[in-house]
Each structure stands twice: as C-alpha cells, then as structure tokens.
Residue frames as a rotation matrix with the C-alpha (Angstrom) as fourth column:
UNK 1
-0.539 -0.656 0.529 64.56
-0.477 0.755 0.450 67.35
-0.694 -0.010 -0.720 166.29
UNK 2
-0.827 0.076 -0.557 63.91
-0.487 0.396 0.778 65.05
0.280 0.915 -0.291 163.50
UNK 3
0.465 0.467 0.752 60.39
-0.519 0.832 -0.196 62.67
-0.717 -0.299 0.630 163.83
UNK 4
-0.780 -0.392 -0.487 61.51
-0.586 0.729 0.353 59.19
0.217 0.561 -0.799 162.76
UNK 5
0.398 0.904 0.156 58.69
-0.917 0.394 0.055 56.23
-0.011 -0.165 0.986 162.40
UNK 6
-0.645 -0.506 0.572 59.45
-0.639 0.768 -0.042 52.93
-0.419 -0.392 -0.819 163.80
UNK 7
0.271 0.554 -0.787 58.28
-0.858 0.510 0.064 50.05
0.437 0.658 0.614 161.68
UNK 8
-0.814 -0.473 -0.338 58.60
-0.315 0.847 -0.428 46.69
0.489 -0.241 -0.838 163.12
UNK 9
0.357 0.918 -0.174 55.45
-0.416 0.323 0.850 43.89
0.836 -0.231 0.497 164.42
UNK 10
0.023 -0.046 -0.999 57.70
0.805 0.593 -0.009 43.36
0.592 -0.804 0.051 167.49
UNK 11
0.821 0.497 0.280 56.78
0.139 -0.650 0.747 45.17
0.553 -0.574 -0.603 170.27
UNK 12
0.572 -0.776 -0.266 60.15
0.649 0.230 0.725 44.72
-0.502 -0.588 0.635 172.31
UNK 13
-0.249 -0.965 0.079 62.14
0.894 -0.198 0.401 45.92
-0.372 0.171 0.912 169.71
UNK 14
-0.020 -0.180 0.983 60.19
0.447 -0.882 -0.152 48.90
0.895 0.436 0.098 168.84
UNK 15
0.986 0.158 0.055 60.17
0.050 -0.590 0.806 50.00
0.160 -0.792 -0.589 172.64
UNK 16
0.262 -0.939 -0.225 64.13
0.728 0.039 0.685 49.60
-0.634 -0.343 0.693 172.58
UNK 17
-0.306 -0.591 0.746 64.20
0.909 -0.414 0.045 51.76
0.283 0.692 0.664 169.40
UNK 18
0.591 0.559 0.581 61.84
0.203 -0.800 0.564 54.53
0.780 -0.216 -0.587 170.63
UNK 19
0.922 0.083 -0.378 63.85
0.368 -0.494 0.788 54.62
-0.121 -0.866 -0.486 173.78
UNK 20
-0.058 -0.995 -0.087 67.17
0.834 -0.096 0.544 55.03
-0.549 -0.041 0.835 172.45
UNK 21
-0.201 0.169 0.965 65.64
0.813 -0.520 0.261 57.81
0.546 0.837 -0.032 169.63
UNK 22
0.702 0.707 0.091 63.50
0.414 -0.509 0.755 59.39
0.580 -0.492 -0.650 172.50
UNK 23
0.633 -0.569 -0.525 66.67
0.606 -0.057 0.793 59.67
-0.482 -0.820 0.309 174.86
UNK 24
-0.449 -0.893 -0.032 68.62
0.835 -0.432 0.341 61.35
-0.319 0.127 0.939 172.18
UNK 25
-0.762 0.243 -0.600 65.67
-0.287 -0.958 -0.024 64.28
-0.581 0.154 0.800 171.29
UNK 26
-0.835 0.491 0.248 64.10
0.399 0.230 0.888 62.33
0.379 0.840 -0.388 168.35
UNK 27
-0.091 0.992 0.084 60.04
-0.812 -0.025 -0.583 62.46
-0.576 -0.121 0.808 168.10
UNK 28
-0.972 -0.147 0.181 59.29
-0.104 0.968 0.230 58.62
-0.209 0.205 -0.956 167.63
UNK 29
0.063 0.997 -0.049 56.07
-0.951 0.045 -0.306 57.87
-0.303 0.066 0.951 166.35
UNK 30
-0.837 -0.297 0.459 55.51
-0.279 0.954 0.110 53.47
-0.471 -0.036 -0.881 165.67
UNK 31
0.266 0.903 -0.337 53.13
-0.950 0.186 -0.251 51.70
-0.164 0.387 0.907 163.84
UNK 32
-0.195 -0.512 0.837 53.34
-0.675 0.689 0.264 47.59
-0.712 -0.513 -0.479 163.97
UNK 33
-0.043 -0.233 0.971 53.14
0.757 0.627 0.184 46.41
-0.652 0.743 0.150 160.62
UNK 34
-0.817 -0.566 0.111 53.29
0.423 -0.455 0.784 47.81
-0.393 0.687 0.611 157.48
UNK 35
-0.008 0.892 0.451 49.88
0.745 -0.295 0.598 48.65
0.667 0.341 -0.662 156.56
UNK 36
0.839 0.106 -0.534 49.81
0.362 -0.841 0.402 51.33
-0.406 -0.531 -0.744 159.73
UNK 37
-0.144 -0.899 -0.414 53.47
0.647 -0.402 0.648 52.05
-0.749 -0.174 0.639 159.01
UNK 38
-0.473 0.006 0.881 52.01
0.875 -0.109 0.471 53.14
0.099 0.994 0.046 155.47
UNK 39
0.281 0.790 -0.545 49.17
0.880 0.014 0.474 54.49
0.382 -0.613 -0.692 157.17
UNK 40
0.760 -0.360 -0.542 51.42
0.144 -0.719 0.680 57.24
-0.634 -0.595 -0.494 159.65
UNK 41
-0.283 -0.944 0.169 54.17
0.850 -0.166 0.500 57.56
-0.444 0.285 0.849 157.24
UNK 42
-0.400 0.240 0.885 51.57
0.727 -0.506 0.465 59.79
0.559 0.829 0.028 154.87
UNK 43
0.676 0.639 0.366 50.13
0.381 -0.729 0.569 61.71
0.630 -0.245 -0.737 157.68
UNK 44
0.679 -0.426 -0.598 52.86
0.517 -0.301 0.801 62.18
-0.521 -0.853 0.016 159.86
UNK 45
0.802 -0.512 0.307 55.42
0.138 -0.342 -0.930 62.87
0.581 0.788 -0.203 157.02
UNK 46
0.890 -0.450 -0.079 58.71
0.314 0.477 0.821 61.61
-0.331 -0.755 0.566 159.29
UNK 47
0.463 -0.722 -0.514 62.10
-0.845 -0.184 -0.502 62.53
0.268 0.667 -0.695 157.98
UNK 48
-0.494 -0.852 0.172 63.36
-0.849 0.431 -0.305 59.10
0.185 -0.297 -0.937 158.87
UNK 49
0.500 0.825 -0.263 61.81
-0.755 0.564 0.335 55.69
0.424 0.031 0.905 158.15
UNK 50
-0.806 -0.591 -0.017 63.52
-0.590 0.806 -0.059 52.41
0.049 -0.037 -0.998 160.20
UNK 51
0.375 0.557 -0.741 61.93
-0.880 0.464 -0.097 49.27
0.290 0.689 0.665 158.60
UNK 52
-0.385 -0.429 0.817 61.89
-0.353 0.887 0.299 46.09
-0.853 -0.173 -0.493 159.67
UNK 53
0.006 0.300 -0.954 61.88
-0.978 0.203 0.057 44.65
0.211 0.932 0.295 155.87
UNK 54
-0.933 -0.019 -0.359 61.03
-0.036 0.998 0.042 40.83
0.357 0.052 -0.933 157.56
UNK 55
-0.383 0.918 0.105 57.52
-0.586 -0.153 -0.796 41.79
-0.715 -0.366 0.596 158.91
UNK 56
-0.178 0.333 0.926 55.31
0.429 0.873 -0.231 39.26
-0.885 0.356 -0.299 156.76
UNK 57
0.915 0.403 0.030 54.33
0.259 -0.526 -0.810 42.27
-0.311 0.749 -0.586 154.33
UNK 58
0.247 -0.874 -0.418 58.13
-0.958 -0.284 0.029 42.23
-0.144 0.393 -0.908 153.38
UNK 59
0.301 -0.242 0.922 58.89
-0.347 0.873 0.343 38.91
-0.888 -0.424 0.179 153.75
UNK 60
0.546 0.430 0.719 58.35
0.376 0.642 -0.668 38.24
-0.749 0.635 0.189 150.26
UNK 61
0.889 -0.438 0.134 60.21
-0.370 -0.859 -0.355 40.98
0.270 0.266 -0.925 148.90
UNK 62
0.278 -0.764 0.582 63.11
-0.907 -0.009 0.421 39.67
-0.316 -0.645 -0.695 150.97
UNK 63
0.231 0.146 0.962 62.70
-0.248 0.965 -0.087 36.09
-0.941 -0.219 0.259 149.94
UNK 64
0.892 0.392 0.224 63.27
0.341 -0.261 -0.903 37.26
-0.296 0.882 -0.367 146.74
UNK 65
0.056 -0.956 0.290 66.36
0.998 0.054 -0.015 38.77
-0.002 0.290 0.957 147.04
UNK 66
-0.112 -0.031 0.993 65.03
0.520 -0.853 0.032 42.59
0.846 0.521 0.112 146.59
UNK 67
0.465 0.205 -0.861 65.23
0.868 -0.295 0.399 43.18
-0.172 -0.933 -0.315 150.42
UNK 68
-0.413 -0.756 -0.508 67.10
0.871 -0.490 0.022 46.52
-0.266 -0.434 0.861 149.61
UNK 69
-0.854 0.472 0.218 64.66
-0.286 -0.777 0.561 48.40
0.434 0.416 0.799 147.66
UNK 70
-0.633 0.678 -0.374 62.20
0.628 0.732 0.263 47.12
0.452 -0.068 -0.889 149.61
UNK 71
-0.273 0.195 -0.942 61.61
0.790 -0.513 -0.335 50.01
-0.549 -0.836 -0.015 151.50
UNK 72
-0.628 0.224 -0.745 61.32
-0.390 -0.919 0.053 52.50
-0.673 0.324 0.665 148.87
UNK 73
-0.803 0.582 -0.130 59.01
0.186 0.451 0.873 50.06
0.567 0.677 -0.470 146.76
UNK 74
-0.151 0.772 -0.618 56.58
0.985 0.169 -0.029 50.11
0.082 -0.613 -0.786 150.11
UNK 75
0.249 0.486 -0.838 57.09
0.819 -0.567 -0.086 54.03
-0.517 -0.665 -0.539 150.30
UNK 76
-0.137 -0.349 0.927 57.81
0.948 0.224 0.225 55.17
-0.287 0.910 0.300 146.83
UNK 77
0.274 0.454 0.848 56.05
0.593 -0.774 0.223 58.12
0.757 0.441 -0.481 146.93
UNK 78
0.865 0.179 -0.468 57.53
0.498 -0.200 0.844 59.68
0.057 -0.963 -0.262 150.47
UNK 79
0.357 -0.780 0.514 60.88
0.185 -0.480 -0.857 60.62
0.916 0.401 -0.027 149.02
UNK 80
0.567 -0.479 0.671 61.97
-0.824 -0.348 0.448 60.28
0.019 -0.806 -0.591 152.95
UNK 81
-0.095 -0.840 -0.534 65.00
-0.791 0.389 -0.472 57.97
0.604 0.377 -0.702 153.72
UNK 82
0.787 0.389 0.478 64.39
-0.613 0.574 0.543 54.36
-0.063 -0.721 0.691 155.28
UNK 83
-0.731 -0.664 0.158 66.52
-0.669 0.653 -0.356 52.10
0.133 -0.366 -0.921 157.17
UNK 84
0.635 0.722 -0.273 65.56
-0.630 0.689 0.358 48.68
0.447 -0.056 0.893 156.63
C-alpha cells in the first residue's frame, strides 16, 4: 500500500487522518509542522503528501493568496503529489 505523510500541528486531526488511512491499508507516517514534514518527506519518500497549508509556516503563503502552490513551493523538489 501507498505511505502517505500527514502534515498538520494539530494533533487531533492528524490522529483522525492516520486512522482513517491506517484502516484502509495506507502506511501513515506524521510530522507536526512543516519543518519535520520537510524533514520525513526526504527520507521517507511518501507517494502522497496531505498538507495542512494553515500551519504558521504556510500561513503566509495563504495570506497571500498562493495557498495552492503552496505545497509544491514547500516540496518542490519531491515530485510526489500533496493535498493541501
């Protein structure tokens, strides 16, 4: 099954995503802000990024208006797909 990495600095909502991934097969690996998410994205090499693109290291990005490329601006070089 696919590993997907769970971005997101709330703890609640990445245990709700990990269990719904985990329940269908996934391998879930998490990392609570973006600096780890960067961090496990390059060693783990995930085929599936979900992004929370309001975490404070997005915020700005978002505030901005460029909340859609935000994700591939933070992981530019991973060439894996992210749900933000």
């Amino acid at each position: 099954m696919p590993k997907i990495l769970v971005v997101d600095d709330d703890s609640h909502i990445r245990d709700v995503i990990r269990f719904a991934l985990a329940r269908e097969g996934h391998t879930v690996v998490e990392a609570e802000n973006g600096k780890r998410g960067l961090m496990l994205a390059a060693s783990e090499r995930p085929d599936l990024i979900v992004l929370d693109i309001m975490m404070p290291e997005l915020a700005d990005a978002h505030a901005h208006g460029r909340q859609h490329g935000a994700a591939h601006r933070l992981y530019p070089r991973l060439r894996r797909p992210c749900v933000a």
